[in-house]
N, C-alpha and C positions, 0 to 999 in steps of 0.2 A: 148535483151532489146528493145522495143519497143521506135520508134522515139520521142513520146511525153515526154519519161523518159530519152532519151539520151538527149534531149534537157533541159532537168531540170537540169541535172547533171552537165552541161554547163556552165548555169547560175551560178550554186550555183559555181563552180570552178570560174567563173570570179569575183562575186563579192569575195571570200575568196582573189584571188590575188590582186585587189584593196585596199582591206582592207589593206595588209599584206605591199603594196607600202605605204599607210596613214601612216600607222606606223614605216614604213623606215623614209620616208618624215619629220616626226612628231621627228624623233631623229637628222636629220640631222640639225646641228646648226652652223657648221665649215666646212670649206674645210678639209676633211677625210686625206689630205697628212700632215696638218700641228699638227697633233699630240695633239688638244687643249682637253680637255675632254668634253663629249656632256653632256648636260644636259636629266635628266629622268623623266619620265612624270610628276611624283607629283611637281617637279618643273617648268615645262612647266606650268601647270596649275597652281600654286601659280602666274606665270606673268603674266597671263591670267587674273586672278581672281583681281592680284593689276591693272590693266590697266584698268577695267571694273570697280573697284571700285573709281576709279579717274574722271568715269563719260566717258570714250570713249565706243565709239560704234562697234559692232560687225567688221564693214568696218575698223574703225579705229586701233583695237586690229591686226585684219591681216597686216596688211602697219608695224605695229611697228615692229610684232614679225618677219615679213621677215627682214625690214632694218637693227632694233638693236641686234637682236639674230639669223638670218641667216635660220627661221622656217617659212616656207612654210606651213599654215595651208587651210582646204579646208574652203566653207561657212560654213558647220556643226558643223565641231570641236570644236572651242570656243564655241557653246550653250551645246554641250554637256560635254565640259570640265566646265562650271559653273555651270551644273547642277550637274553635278557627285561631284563637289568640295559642295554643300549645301545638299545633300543628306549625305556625309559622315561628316557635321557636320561644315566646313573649310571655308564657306561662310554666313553670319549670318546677318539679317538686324536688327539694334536697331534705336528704334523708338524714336522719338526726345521728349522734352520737353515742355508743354505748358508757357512759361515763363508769358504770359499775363493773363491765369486763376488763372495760379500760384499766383501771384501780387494780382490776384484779393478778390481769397479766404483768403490767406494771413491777406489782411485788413479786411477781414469781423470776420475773429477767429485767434487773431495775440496770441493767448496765445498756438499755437501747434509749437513745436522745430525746425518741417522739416514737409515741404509741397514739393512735388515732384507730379503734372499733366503731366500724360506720353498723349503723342499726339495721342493716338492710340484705334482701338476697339477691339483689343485683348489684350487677358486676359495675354498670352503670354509675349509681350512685358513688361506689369503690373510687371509679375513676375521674368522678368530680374532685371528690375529697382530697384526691393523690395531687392534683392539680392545684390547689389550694395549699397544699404541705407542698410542693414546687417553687409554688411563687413565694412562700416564706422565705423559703430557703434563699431562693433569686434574692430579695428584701435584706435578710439576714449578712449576705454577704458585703451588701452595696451600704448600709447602716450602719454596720457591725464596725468593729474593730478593725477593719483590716480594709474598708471604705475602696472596695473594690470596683473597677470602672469596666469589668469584663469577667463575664461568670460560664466556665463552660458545664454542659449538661448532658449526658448522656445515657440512651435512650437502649433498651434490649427491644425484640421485635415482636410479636404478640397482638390480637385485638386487644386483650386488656391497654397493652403500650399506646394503640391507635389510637383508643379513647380516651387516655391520657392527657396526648400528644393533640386533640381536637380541643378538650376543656383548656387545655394548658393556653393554647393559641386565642381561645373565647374570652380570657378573665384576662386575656394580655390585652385586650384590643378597649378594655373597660378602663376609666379613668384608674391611673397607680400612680400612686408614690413613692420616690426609693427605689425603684428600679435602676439597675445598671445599664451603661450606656450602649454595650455591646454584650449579645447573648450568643455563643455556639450552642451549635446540638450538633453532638459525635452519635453516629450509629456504630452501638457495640458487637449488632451481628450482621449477618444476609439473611434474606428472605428465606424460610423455609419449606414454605406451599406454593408451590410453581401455580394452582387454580388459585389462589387469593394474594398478590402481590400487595394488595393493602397491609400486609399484617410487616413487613418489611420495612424499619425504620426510613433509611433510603425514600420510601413511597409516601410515608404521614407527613414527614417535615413540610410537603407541600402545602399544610394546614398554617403554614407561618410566614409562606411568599404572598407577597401583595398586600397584605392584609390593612386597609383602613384603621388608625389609631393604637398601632404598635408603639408602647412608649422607648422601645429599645431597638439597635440596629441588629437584625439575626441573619447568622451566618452560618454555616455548615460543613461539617466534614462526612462526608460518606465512607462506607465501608462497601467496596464494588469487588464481589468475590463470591467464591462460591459457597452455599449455604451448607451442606456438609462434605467431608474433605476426607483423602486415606489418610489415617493417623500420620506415616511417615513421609509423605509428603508437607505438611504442616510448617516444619519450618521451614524451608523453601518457600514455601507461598507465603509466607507472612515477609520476606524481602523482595518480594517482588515491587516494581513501579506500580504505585497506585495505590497497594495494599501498606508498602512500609510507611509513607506518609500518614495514616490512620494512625498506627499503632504508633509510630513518634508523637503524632496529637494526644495520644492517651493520656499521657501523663500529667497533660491541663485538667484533666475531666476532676471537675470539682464534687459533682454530685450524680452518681450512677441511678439509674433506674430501673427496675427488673422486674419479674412474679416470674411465677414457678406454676411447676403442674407436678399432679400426685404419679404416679409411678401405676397405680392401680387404677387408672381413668384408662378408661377406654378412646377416648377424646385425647389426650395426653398426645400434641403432636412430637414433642421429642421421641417417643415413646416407638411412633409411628415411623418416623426418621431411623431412630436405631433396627427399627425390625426389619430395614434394608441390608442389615448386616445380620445374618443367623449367628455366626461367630460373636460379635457383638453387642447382641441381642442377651445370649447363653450367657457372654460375660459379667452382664450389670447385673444379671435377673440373679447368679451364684452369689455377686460380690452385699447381694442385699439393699439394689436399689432402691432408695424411697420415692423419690422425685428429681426434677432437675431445678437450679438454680442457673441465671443468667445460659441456659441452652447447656450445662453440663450436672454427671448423673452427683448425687448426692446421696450420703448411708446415715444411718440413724445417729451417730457422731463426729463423722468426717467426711469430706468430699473422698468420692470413689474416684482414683488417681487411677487405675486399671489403663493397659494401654488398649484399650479397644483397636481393630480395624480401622472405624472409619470415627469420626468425630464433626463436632458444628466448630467451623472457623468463625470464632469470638477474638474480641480483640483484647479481654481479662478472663485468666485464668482464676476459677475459684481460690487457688492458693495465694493468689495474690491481694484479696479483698483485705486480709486481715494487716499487709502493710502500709495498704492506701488508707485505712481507715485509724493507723497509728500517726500518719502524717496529713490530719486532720479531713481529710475525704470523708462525705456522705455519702452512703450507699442505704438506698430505700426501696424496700421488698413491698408489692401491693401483690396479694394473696386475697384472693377472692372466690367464691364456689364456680365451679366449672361451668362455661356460657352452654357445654352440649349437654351437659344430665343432671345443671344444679346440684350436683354431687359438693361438698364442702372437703376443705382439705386441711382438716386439723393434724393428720399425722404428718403429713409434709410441713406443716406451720410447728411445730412440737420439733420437728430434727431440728430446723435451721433454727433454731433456736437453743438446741444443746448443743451443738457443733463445741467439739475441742475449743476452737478458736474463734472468736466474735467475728458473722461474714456480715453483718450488717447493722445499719448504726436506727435507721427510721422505718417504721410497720405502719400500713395500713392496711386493714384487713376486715370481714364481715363478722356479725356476731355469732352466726354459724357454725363457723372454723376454729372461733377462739374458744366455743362451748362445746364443742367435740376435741379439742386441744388440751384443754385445762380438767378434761374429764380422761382422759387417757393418762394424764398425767396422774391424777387422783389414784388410779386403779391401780399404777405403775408400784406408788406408794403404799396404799393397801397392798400389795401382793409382796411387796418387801419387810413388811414390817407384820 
């Protein structure tokens, strides 16, 4: 063996004995003669993780764990013990609340049930919170007045939706109370993106099969169809086998779920979808498209009713939101800035919000959108006045 390879082998032999001490070191909690039992790593790192979460500092994590728990850690270990604890899921940052946009949008459109401005520019955060206004809702129905033993939920398709539809799945499996006994989830559309079949309700529901410590029994209706359709064909395909059983379920769906995209994103898969049609395409872009709501186009006061070419086979017509939601239906809009260019979508948050007729009853949205929102608004004012 040559000196420069004996020398390697060296090395590597020292740092594995180092290592092998860390982790002696790292069990040691007690004096070994008094028989106490030592604590094991996933523990080590849950005190790690609370003492960091209380706001002390790496310096100060080591002083605790030597004085109160008898653990000699080096400078390393705590970054990497918080790191390894947020990788496996066990360390989570949830993003605060805007309470003053909140208040603000609040007075401007006091006729929606729940306003919830998450402080944040991810989407992520967005779809914790929507998750959390879900399980209320689930809560609200099974407590409430109406002491309900079966709550249906339905879902539009979207990564916002997937992440949703992941949180939603995560905070069911956590002890609850008040939970209904049985949960549907209706998928309101088809897949859109033939390359990402995750984004397709149909695909996420799988977040809710199997799952260890679901307090309720979940069940499902799909929507197996195709993702955009020729306008005239449409009603045909909605009596088709298969298809018509969806759209007869609809009518259970107690609480809809949906977001939107801005008309001017370049990202904007509807958007993407209609430019399959140049016919189409000319049509929404004359009639003054802003955005779409639940996969159809929307104008800066009304849903665009245009009979385009080709159209997203949904199983709720935007005109229809405003009677579901006279016979007590929750429909809740999560609006969040764009996952491709953080682009924020206050003009699209501003229509569905003046729309002629109320399309939705609960918002969840970034502080972003609602301060590019309520600033358009201001100008709107200014320029009339």
């Amino acid at each position: 063996m040559s000196k420069k390879h004996s020398t390697q082998e060296r090395i590597r032999a020292k740092v594995v004995k180092i290592q092998a001490q860390k982790e002696r070191r790292l069990q040691r909690n007690h004096d070994e003669s008094s028989g106490e039992q030592l604590l094991d790593r996933t523990e080590i790192i849950s005190l790690v993780c609370k003492y960091f979460c209380q706001g002390k500092t790496v310096a100060q994590i080591k002083k605790i764990m030597a004085r109160k728990h008898g653990i000699e850690l080096s400078r390393e270990q705590p970054y990497k013990m918080l790191s390894r604890a947020a990788t496996n899921g066990w360390l989570s940052f949830q993003a605060p609340l805007d309470h003053t946009l909140t208040e603000r949008l609040g007075n401007e459109y006091g006729n929606l049930d729940g306003i919830q401005v998450v402080h944040s520019a991810s989407s992520e955060d967005l779809a914790y919170h929507a998750a959390r206004e879900v399980l209320r809702l689930l809560r609200k129905y099974r407590e409430g007045a109406q002491q309900r033993e079966e709550v249906h939920v339905g879902f539009a398709g979207g990564p916002t939706m997937r992440k949703v539809a992941r949180h939603l799945a995560d905070l069911l499996c956590r002890p609850q109370a008040g939970m209904p006994e049985r949960i549907y989830l209706h998928a309101l559309v088809s897949g859109f993106n033939p390359y990402d079949p995750t984004t397709d309700p149909n695909a996420f529901f799988t977040y809710f099969v199997r799952r260890p410590g679901l307090p309720s029994e979940i069940k499902f209706v799909g929507l197996h169809a195709p993702a955009l359709v020729k306008t005239n064909d449409f009603p045909n395909l909605r009596n088709m086998t298969g298809i018509k059983e969806a759209y007869k379920a609809r009518e259970e769906i107690d609480v809809f779920v949906t977001a939107g995209a801005d008309w001017e994103d370049e990202h904007s898969l509807f958007k993407t979808c209609m430019k399959r049609s140049e016919k189409s395409y000319t049509q929404l872009e004359a009639a003054g498209c802003v955005g779409d709501l639940l996969w159809q186009p929307i104008g800066e006061r009304h849903p665009i009713v245009k009979k385009t070419e080709i159209r997203a086979m949904t199983l709720v017509e935007l005109s229809e939101l405003p009677g579901f939601i006279a016979r007590g239906k929750e429909v809740m809009l999560i609006l969040g800035a764009c996952g491709g260019c953080d682009r924020p979508k206050g003009r699209l948050l501003r229509a569905i919000l003046n729309q002629g007729q109320q399309l939705i009853t609960h918002l969840v949205t970034d502080s972003r959108t609602v301060s590019q929102a309520l600033d358009g608004l201001e100008e709107k004012t200014d320029q009339a006045s």
